[in-house]
N, C-alpha and C positions, 0 to 999 in steps of 0.2 A: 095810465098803465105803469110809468113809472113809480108812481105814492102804493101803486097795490105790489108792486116788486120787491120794494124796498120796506114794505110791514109782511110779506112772507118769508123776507132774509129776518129782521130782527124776530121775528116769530118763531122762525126755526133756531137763531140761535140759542135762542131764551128756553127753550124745549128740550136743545141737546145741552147747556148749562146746569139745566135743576141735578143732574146725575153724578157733577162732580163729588169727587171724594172732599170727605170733611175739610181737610190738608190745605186744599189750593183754593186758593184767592179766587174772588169775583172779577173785580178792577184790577189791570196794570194800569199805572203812569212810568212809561218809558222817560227819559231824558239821552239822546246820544250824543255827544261832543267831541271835541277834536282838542287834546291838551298836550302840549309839549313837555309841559313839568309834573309828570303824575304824582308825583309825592305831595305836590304841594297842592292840589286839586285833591287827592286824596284829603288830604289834613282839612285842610277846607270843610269837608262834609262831613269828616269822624265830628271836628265841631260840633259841626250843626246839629248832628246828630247826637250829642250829649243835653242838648234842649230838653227837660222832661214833659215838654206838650209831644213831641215823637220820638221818644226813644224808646217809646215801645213799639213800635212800628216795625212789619217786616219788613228789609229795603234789601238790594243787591247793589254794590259798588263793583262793576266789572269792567277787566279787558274787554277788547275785539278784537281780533286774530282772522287775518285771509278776507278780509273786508273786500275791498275789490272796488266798491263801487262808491264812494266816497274817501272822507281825510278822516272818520270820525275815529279816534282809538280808544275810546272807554263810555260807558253807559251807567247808568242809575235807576234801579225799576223797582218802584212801590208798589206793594201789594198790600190789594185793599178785601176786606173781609164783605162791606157793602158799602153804599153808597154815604151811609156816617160817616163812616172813616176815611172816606175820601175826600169828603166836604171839610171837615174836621183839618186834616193836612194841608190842601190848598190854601186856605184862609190861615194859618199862621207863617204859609212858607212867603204870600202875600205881604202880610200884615206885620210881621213881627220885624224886630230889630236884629234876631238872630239868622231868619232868614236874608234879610237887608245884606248884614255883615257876611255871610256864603256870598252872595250873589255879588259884591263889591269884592272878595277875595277873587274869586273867579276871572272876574273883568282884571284885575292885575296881574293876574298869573296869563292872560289872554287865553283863557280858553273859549273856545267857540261853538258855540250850541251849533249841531248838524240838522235835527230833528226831534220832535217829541212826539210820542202817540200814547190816545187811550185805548187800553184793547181790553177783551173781557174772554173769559175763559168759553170757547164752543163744548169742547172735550179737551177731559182730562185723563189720564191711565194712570196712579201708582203702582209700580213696579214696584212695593217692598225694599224701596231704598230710603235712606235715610238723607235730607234736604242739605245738613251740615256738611254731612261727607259727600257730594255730589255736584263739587265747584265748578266742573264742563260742562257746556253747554252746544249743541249742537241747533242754528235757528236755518230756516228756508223760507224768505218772501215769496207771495204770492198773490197775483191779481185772480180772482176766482171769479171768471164772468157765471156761472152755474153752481152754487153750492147747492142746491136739493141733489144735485146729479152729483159732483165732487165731494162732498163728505161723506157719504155711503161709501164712494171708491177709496176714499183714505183710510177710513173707519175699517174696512174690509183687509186692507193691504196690511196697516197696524197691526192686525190682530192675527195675520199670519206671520208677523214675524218675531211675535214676545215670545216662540220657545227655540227660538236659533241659536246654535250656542255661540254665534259671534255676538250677540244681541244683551248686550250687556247694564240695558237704559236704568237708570235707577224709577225714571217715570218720563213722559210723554205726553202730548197735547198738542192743540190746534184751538188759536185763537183770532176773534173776528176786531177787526180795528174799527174800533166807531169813531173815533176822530186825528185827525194830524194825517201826515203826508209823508212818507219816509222813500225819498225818493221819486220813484216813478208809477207811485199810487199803490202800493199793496192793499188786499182787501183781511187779507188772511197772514197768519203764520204759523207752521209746523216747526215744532221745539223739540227735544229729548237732552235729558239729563243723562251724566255719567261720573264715576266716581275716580277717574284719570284721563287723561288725555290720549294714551294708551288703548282704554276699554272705545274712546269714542274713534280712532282710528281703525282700530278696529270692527268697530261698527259699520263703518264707511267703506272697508275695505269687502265685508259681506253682504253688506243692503246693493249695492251697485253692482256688482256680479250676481246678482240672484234672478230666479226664473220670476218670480213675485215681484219688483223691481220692474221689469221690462215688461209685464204684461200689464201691469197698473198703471206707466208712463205712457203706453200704447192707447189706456182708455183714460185718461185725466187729461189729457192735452187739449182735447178741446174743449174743457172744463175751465181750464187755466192756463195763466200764463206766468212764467218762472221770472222771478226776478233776481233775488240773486240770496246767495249763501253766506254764512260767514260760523265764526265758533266764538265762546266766550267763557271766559276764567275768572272765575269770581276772584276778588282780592280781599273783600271783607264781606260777610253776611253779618246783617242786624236782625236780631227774633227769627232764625228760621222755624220756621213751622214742618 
């Protein structure tokens, strides 16, 4: 029962995936860490990332902001077009001396990996916003014991509130974690993009007062279970798409 569970979970997700927009990635590879000297963690992977095996690559170097639930304060997430280019990057971040050299800077600077996940896009929405200008990031873990049930409810709730004029997202999504651990097991994560910190405050301010809000947390809860929140501010983007 289990093996027939868990090929109707990769089934549906691969079914709500084919509809993404051109724009957004197949593959993430998350990286989360916990670094006391950002600059130099930073520096470290602008490095790296002047390698011409990936610097064409889209990547995100970001804060985490309102964390809560671990030490981790900045993250790194590849976005992969398909599964080439993911193969492609793993084996030289492996393999190479330029990845070697990041991963020996790192260890001197003591940063500390918190967690890594592969997650793959369920649903995606572009909002008409532009990826460059849209450095906030608003993310929500979650354990989804029922997704045939909880993505219709999210899917549903999303789409009443892209004409709010608190609703400012440049784009939005929910994506299914196929491997790693981030915590206390997320299955899922709901994301939205914004182009200030401001507009995503804002957001947060109108999504949790709203009658849409309390009647979709009334029917998703025993769908899921919350794990936790946090926000994120890019600091550099490579190739945004």
């Amino acid at each position: 029962m289990k093996n027939i569970f868990l090929t109707f979970v990769l089934i549906f997700s691969f079914a709500i995936s084919a509809n993404l927009p051109e724009n957004f990635s197949k593959y993430q590879s998350n990286f989360i860490f916990e670094c006391d000297e950002p600059e130099k963690c930073f520096a470290a992977f602008d490095k790296y990332m002047s390698a011409p095996e990936v610097a064409g690559l889209e990547v995100d170097f970001y804060a985490i902001n309102h964390n809560g639930w671990d030490t981790a304060s900045h993250g790194i997430s590849f976005y992969f077009k398909d599964a080439d280019e993911y193969a492609a990057s793993g084996l030289f971040y492996a393999t190479s001396k330029a990845g070697k050299a990041f991963r020996d800077a790192m260890n001197k600077v003591g940063a500390e990996l918190t967690y890594k996940t592969l997650t793959i896009h369920s649903v995606g929405v572009d909002m008409g916003g532009v990826t460059a200008e849209s450095p906030v990031g608003l993310f929500w873990d979650l354990n989804v014991t029922n997704p045939a049930e909880f993505v219709p409810l999210w899917v549903e709730f999303s789409k009443n509130m892209e004409d709010e004029s608190w609703n400012k997202m440049s784009a939005y999504g929910l994506q299914t974690h196929y491997l790693g651990n981030a915590g206390n097991g997320p299955s899922h994560n709901v994301w939205a993009s914004f182009r200030t910190t401001q507009d995503a405050l804002e957001f947060l301010d109108g999504m949790y007062a709203s009658k849409e809000f309390a009647e979709y947390s009334a029917k998703a809860r025993e769908h899921r279970r919350f794990i936790r929140s946090y926000m994120t501010t890019s600091l550099k983007m490579y190739n945004p798409d």
